[in-house]
C-alpha positions as a Markdown table, in Angstrom:
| # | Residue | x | y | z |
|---|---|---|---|---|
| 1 | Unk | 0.0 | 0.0 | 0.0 |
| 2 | Unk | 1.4 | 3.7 | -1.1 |
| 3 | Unk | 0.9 | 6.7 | 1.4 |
| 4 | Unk | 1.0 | 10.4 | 0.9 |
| 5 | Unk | 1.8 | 11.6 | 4.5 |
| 6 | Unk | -0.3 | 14.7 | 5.5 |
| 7 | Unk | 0.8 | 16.5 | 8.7 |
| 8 | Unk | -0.4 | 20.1 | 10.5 |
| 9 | Unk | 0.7 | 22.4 | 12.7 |
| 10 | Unk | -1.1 | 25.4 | 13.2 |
| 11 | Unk | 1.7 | 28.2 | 13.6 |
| 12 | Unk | 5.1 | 28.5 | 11.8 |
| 13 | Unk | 6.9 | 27.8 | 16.1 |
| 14 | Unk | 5.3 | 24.8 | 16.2 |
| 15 | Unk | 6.4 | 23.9 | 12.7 |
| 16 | Unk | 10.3 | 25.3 | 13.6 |
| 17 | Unk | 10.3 | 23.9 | 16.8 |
| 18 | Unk | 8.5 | 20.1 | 16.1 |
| 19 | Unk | 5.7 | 21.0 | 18.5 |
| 20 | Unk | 3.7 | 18.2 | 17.7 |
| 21 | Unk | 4.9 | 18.1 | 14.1 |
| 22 | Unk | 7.7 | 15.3 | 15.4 |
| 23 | Unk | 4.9 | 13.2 | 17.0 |
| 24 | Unk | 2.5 | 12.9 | 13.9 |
| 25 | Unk | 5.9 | 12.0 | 11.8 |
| 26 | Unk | 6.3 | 9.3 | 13.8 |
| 27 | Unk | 3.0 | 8.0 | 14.0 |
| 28 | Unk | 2.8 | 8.6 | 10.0 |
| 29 | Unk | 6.3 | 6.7 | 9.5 |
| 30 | Unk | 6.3 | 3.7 | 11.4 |
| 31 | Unk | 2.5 | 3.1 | 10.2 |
| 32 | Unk | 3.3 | 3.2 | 6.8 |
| 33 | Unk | 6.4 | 1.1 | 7.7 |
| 34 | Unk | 4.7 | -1.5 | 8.9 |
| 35 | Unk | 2.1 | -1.8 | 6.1 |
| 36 | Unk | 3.5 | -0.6 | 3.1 |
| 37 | Unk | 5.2 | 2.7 | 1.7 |
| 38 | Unk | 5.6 | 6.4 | 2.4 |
| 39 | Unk | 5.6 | 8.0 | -1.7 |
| 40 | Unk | 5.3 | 11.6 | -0.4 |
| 41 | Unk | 5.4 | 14.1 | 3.0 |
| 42 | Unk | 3.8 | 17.6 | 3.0 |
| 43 | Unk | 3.6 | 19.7 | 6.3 |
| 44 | Unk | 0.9 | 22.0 | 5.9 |
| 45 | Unk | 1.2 | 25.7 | 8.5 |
| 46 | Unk | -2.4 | 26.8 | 9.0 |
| 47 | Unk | -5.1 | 26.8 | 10.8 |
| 48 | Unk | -7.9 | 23.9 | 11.0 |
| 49 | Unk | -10.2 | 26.7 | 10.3 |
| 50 | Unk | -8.8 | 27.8 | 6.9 |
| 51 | Unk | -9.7 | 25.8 | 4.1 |
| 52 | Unk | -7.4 | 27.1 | 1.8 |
| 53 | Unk | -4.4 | 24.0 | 1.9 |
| 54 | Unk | -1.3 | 24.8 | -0.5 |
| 55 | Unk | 0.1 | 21.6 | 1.2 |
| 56 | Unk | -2.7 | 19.2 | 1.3 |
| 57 | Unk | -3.3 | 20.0 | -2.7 |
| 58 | Unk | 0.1 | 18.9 | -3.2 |
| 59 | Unk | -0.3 | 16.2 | -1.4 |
| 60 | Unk | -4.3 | 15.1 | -2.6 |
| 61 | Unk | -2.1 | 15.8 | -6.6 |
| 62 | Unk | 0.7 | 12.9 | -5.3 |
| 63 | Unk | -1.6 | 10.4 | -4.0 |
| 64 | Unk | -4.1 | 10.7 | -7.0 |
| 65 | Unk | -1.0 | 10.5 | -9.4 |
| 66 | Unk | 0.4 | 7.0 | -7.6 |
| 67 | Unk | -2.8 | 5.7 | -6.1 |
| 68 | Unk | -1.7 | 6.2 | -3.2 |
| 69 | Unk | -4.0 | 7.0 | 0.3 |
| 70 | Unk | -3.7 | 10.1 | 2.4 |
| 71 | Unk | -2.2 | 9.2 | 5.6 |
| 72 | Unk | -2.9 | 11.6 | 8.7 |
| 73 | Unk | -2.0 | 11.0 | 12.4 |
| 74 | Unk | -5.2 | 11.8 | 14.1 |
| 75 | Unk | -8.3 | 13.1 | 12.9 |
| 76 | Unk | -8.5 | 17.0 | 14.4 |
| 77 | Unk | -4.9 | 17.6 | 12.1 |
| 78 | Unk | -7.0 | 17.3 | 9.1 |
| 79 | Unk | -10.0 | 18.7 | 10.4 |
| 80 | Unk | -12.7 | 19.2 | 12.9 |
| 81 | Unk | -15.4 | 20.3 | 10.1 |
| 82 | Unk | -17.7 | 18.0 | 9.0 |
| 83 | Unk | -18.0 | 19.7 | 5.8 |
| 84 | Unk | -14.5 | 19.8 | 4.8 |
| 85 | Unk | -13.7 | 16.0 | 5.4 |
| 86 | Unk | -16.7 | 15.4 | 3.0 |
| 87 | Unk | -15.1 | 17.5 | 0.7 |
| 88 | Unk | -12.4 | 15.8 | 0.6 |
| 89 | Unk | -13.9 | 12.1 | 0.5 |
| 90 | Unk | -15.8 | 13.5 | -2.3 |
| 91 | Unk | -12.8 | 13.8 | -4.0 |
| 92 | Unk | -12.0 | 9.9 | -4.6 |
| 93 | Unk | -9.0 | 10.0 | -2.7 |
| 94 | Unk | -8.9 | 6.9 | 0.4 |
| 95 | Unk | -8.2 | 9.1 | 3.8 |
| 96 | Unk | -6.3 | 6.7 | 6.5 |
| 97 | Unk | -6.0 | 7.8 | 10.2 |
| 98 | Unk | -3.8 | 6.2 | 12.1 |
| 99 | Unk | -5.5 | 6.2 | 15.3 |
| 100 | Unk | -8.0 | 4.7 | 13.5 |
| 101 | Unk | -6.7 | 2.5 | 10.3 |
| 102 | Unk | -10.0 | 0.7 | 9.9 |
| 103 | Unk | -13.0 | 3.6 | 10.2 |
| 104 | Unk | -15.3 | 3.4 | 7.4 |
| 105 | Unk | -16.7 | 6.7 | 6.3 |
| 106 | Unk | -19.2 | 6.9 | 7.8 |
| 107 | Unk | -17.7 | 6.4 | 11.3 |
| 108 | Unk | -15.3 | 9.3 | 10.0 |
| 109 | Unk | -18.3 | 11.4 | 9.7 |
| 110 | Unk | -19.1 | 10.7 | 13.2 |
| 111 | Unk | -16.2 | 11.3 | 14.7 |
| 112 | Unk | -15.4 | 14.5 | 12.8 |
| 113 | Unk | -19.2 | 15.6 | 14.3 |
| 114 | Unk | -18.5 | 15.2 | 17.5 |
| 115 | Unk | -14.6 | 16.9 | 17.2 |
| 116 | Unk | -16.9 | 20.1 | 15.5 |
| 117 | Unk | -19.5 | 19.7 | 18.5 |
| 118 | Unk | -16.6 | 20.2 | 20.9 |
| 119 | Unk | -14.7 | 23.0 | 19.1 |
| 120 | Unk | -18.5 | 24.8 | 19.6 |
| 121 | Unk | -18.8 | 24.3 | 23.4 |
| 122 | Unk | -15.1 | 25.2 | 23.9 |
| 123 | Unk | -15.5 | 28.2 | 21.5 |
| 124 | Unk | -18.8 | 29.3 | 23.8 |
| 125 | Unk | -17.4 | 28.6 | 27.0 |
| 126 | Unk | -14.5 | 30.9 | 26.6 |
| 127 | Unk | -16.7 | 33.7 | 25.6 |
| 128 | Unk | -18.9 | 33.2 | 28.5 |
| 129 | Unk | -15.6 | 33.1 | 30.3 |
| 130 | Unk | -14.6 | 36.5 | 28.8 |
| 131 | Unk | -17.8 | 37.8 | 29.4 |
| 132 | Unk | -17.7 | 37.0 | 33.0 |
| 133 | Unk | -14.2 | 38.5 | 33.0 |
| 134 | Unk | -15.2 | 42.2 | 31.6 |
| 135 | Unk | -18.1 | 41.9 | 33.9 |
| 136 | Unk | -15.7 | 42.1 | 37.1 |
| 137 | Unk | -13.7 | 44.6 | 35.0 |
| 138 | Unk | -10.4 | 42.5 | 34.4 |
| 139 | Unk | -8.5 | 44.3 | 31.8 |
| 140 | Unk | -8.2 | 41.9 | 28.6 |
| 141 | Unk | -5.8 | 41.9 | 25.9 |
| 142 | Unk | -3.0 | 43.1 | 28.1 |
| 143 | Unk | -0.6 | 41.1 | 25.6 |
| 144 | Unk | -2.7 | 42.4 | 22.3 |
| 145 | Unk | 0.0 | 45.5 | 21.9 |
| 146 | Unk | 3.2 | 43.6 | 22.4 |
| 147 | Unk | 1.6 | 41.1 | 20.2 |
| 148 | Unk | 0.6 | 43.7 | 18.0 |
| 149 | Unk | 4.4 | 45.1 | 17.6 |
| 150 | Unk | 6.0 | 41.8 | 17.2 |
| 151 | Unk | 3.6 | 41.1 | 14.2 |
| 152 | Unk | 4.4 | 44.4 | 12.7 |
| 153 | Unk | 8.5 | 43.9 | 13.2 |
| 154 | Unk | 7.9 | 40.4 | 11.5 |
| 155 | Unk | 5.9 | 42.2 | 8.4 |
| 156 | Unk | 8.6 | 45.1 | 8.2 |
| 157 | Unk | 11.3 | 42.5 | 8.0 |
| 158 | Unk | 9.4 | 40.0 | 5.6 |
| 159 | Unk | 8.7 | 43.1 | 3.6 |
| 160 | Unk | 12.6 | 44.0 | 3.7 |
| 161 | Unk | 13.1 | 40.4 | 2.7 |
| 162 | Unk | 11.0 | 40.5 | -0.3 |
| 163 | Unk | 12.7 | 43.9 | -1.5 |
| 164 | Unk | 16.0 | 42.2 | -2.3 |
| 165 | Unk | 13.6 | 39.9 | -4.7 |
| 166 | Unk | 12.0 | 42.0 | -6.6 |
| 167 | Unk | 12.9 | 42.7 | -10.2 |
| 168 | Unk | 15.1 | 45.7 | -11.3 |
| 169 | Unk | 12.5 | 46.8 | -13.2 |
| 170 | Unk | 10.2 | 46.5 | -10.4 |
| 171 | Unk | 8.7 | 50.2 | -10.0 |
| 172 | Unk | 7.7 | 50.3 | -13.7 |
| 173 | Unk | 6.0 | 47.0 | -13.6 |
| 174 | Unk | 2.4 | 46.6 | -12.5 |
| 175 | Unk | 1.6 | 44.7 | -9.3 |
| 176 | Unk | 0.3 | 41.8 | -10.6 |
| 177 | Unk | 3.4 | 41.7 | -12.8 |
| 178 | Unk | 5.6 | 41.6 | -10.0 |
| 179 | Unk | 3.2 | 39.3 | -8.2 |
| 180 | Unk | 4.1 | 37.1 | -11.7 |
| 181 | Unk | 8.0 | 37.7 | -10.7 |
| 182 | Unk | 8.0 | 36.6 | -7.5 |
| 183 | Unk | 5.9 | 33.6 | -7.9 |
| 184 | Unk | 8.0 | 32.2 | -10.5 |
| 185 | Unk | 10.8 | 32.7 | -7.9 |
| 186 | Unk | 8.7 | 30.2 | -5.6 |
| 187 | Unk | 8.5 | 32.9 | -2.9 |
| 188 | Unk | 5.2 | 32.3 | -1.0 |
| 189 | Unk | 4.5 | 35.5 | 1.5 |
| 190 | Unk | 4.4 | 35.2 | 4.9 |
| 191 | Unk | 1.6 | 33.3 | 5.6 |
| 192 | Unk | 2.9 | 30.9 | 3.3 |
| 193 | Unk | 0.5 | 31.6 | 0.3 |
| 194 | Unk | 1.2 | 32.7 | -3.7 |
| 195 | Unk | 1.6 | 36.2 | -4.3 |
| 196 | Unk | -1.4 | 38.6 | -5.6 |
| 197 | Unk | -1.4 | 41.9 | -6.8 |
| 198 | Unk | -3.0 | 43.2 | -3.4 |
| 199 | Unk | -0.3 | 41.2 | -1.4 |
| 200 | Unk | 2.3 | 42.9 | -3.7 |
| 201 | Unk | 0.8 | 46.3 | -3.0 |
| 202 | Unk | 0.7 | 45.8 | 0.7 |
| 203 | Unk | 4.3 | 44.7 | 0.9 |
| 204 | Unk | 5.8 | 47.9 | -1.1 |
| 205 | Unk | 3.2 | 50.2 | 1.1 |
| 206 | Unk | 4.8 | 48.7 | 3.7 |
| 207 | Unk | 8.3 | 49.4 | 2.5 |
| 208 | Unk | 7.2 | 53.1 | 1.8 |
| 209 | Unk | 5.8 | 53.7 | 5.1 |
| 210 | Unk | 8.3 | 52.3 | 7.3 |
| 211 | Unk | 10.8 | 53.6 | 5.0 |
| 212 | Unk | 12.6 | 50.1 | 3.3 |
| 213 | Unk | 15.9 | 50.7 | 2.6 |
| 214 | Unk | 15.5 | 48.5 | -0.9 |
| 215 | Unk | 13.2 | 50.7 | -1.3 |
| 216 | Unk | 14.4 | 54.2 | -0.9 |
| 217 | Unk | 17.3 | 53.0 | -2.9 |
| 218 | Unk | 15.6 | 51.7 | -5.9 |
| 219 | Unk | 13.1 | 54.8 | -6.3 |
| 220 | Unk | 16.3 | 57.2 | -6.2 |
| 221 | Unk | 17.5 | 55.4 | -9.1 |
């Protein structure tokens, strides 16, 4: 039996620091070890709620090219809707769990129910919690402005980043031509997806305001 190994974390420090990304590799490699053959591994950075998977196309293209079955760890790193795990089934492409190597569809159905049920009543209990909390008058979001300013130092540095790849020719080229440029360069942005003209735009604004030195140097030239 052939196996596309399928693995998610849901933030790039998990993914850099094996967070749970070591465990479901193991699971993955000594299941398909024992009963037949691992033809592909794709780790996937995003969260369950996003739908959009750059990873888990590549991997659904591998298996359907060698026949192979989709190989996951446990259940809730694929998934926790309902919807999307039909999606997929839908698909023609045989999903294998390991904590579960012989559920039938429909028990996947089930299971993935009751794993949305319980992302509900854990999603409703916190905001009761929160509630409760502004009620009493506890300050929230204490951490939201240092959280704030580390995302921002990430973006100005991504953005700095992606200044040194853009095309000489850059500022007479249109965004979605430069969107072109770095695509074919297989730069992905930093959440990890292709580049459009709006995500093009955003990075040289960026660059502008927070004055890129790429950038001040290429527009005096």
């Amino acid at each position: 039996m052939k196996y596309v190994g399928y693995y998610r974390v849901s933030t790039k420090k998990q993914a850099r620091s094996g967070l749970g990304l070591e465990a479901q590799q193991q699971m993955v490699r000594e299941f398909a070890g024992c009963n037949g053959e691992l033809v592909g591994e794709f780790v996937e950075v995003e969260s369950g709620r996003n739908d959009r998977r750059i990873e888990l196309a590549k991997a659904m293209n591998i298996a359907k090219k060698t026949g192979a079955s989709l190989l996951i760890a446990r259940l809730d790193r694929f998934s926790r809707r309902v919807s999307f795990i039909s999606a997929m089934m839908e698909k023609g492409i045989r999903l294998v769990i390991v904590e579960m190597p012989n559920a039938t569809d429909f028990q996947l159905h089930i299971f993935a129910a009751l794993a949305q049920e319980e992302r509900r009543l854990i999603s409703e209990r916190t905001k009761a919690a929160l509630a409760q909390a502004r009620q009493r008058g506890t300050r929230l979001g204490r951490n939201g402005a240092v959280l704030g300013e580390e995302n921002r130092r990430r973006a100005h540095q991504f953005a700095n980043m992606i200044a040194n790849e853009l095309p000489p020719d850059w500022h007479d080229l249109s965004y979605s031509a430069v969107a072109r440029e770095l695509n074919a360069k297989k730069i992905l942005t930093v959440s990890g997806k292709r580049f459009h003209a709006q995500t093009v735009k955003a990075v040289l604004n960026r660059l502008k305001r927070e004055g890129g030195e790429r950038y001040r140097s290429q527009q005096a030239t």
